[in-house]
VEXTOR-431490 format. One record per residue (C-alpha): x, y, z. Coordinates in steps of 0.25 Angstrom, whole numbers, padded with zeros to 4 digits, always signed. Example, Ala and Ser with C-alpha at 12.3 -4.5 7.8 and 13.67 -1.06 7.14 Angstrom:
<batis>
+0049-0018+0031
+0055-0004+0029
</batis>
This chain:
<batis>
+0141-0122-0039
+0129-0129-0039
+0131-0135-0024
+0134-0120-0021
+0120-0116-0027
+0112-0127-0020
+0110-0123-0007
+0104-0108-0012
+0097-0115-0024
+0089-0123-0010
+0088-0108-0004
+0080-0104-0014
+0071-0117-0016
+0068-0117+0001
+0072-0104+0007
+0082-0099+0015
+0091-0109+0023
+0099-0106+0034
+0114-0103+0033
+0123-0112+0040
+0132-0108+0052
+0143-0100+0044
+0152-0088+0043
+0151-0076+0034
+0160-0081+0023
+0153-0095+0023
+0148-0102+0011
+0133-0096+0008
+0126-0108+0001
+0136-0117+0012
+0125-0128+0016
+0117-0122+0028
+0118-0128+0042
+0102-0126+0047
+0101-0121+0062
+0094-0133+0065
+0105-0143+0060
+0108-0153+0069
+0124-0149+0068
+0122-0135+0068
+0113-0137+0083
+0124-0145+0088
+0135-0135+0086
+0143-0128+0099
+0137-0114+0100
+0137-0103+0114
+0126-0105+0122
+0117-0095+0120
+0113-0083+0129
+0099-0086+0129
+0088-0092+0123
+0079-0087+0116
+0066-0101+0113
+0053-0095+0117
+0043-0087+0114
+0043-0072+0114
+0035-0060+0113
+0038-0046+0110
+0038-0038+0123
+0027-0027+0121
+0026-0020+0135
+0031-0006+0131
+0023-0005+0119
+0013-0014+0112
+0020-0009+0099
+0035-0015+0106
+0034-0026+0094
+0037-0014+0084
+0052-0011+0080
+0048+0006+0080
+0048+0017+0082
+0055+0022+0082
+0059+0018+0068
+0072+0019+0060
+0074+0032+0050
+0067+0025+0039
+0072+0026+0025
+0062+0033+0013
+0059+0017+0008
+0053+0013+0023
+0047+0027+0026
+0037+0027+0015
+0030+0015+0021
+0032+0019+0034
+0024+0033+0030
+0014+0024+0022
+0013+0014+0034
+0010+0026+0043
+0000+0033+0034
-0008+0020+0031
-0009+0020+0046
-0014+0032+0046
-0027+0028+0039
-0028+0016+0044
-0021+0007+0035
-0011-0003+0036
+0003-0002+0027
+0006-0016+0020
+0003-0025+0030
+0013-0035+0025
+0013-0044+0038
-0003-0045+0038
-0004-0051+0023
+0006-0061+0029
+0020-0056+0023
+0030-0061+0037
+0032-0050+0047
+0048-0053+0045
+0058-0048+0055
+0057-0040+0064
+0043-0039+0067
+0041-0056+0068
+0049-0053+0081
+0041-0044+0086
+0026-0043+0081
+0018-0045+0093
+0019-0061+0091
+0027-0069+0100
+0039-0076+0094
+0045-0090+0098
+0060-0092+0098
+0067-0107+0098
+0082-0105+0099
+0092-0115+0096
+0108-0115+0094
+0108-0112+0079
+0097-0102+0076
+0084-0097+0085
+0071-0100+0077
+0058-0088+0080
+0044-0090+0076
+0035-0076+0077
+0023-0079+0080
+0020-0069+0070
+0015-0076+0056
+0026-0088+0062
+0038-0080+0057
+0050-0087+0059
+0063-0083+0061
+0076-0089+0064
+0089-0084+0070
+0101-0092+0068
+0111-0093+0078
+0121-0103+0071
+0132-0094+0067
+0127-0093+0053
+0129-0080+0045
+0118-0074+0037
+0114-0081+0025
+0122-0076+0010
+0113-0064+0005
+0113-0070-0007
+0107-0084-0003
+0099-0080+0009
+0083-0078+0007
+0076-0067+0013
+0064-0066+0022
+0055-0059+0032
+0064-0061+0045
+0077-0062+0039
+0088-0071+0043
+0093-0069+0058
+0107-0074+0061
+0109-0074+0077
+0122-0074+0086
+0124-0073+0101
+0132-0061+0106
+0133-0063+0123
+0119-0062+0127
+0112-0057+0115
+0109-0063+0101
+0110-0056+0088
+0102-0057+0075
+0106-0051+0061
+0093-0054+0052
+0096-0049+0039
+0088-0054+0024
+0074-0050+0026
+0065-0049+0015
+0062-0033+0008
+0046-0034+0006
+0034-0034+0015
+0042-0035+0026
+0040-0023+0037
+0048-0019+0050
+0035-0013+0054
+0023-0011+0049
+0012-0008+0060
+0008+0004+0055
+0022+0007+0052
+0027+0002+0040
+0044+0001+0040
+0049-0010+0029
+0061-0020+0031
+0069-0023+0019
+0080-0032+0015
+0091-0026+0021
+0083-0026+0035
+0094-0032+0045
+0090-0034+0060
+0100-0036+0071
+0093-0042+0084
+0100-0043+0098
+0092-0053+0105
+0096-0053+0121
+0088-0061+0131
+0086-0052+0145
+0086-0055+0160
+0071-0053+0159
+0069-0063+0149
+0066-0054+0139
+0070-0054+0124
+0077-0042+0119
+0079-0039+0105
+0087-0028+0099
+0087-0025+0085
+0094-0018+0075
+0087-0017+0062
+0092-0008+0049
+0086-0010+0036
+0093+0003+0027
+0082+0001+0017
+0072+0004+0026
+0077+0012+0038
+0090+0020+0042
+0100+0012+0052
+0096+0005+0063
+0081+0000+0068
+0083-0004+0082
+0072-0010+0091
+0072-0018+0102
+0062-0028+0108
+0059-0036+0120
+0053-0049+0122
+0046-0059+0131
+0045-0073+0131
+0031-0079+0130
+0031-0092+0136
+0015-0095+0132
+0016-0092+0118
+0018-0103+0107
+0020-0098+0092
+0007-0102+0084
+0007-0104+0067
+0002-0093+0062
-0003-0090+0047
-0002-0077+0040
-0014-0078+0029
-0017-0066+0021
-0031-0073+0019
-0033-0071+0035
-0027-0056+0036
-0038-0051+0028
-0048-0048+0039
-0035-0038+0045
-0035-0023+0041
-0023-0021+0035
-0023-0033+0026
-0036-0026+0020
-0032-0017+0007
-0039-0006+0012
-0031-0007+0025
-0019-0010+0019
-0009-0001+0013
+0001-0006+0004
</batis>
């Protein structure tokens, strides 16, 4: 019992480790297999479509607002509309609605994709590793043929955890396990919150004109009534490199909405 208990005893201590390549009916606290282990690399696997190392940035020309994921915007349900109606009214008089992202809470998923910052990509066999330019966030979607992490065992956070698998020319990620506080599907004047039942499906396809396309499918029954769908566009930036970047509340003092009589919480 106690060699079952281990490995989710080390889950606590250190955080969320990385499920090994396994089926639905595997073991849950089966020793993991990290994307990076030598013997996982070497494995036989398809070639795939395409490939997605570089830097990208989120294609604005139709509007400079493209980055957002509305409107339009999902049949919300009563929970998400009362801070919708009271992110809109605190922008009415010039206010900002809990400005969660600048007293440094993580941006999460989706927004780290798509937040004016560019994001670079490094895809490998076993999982393709993003780092947002945005407050660094990082995220990582496994391509390994693991299945999601046990509910029991697994450790929420901001951008969830993204299990990838190639279908013909496209690549499809399920991000489920997101945290239920301070984080926000938008909240630029529009204040919509994503819980812990938020579930995103991306279809990523590369296009002939070198572009990135992502579809996603996103529903959260909490929050909104069926499916939220957006899709973006974008373009490689080849003279970019991803700079460290530090969130400190200390510096955010000087912006307007981190100032309590700016701020509406």
């Amino acid at each position: 019992m106690l060699a079952r208990l281990t490995p989710l005893l080390a889950l606590m201590l250190v955080g969320p480790m990385p499920a090994h390549a396994q089926s639905d009916d595997a073991d849950p606290f089966a020793t993991p297999v990290g994307a990076l282990a030598p013997e996982n690399l070497a494995q036989e696997r398809p070639a795939p479509p395409f490939d997605l190392t570089g830097t990208w940035f989120v294609d604005l020309d139709a509007t400079p607002s493209s980055w957002r994921f509305g409107p339009p915007y999902p049949e919300l349900t009563p929970a998400a509309q009362a801070h919708f109606d009271a992110g809109r009214a605190a922008v009415a008089e010039g206010k900002v609605y809990r400005d969660d992202i600048g007293q440094c809470w993580p941006a999460g998923m989706p927004l780290i994709m798509t937040r004016v910052w560019p994001i670079a990509m490094i895809q490998l066999p076993t999982a393709i590793y993003m780092i947002s330019g945005f407050m660094n966030s990082l995220r990582i979607v496994y391509t390994d043929g693991r299945s999601h992490t046990h509910p029991d065992i697994v450790v929420k956070s901001f951008n969830g955890e993204s299990i990838g698998r190639w279908e013909d020319d496209t690549l499809v990620v399920d991000t489920r396990y997101f945290v239920d506080h301070h984080h926000w599907m938008d909240q630029a004047g529009v204040a919509i919150p994503a819980g812990d039942q938020l579930r995103i499906l991306e279809r990523i396809r590369m296009l002939d004109d070198g572009r990135l396309e992502i579809a996603y499918t996103m529903t959260d029954p909490e929050h909104w009534i069926g499916e939220w769908k957006s899709t973006k566009y974008f373009n490689r930036v080849n003279d970019v490199d991803i700079a460290e970047v530090q969130c400190l509340p200390n510096l955010n003092e000087n912006l307007p909405s981190t100032r309590s009589e700016s701020l509406v919480d």
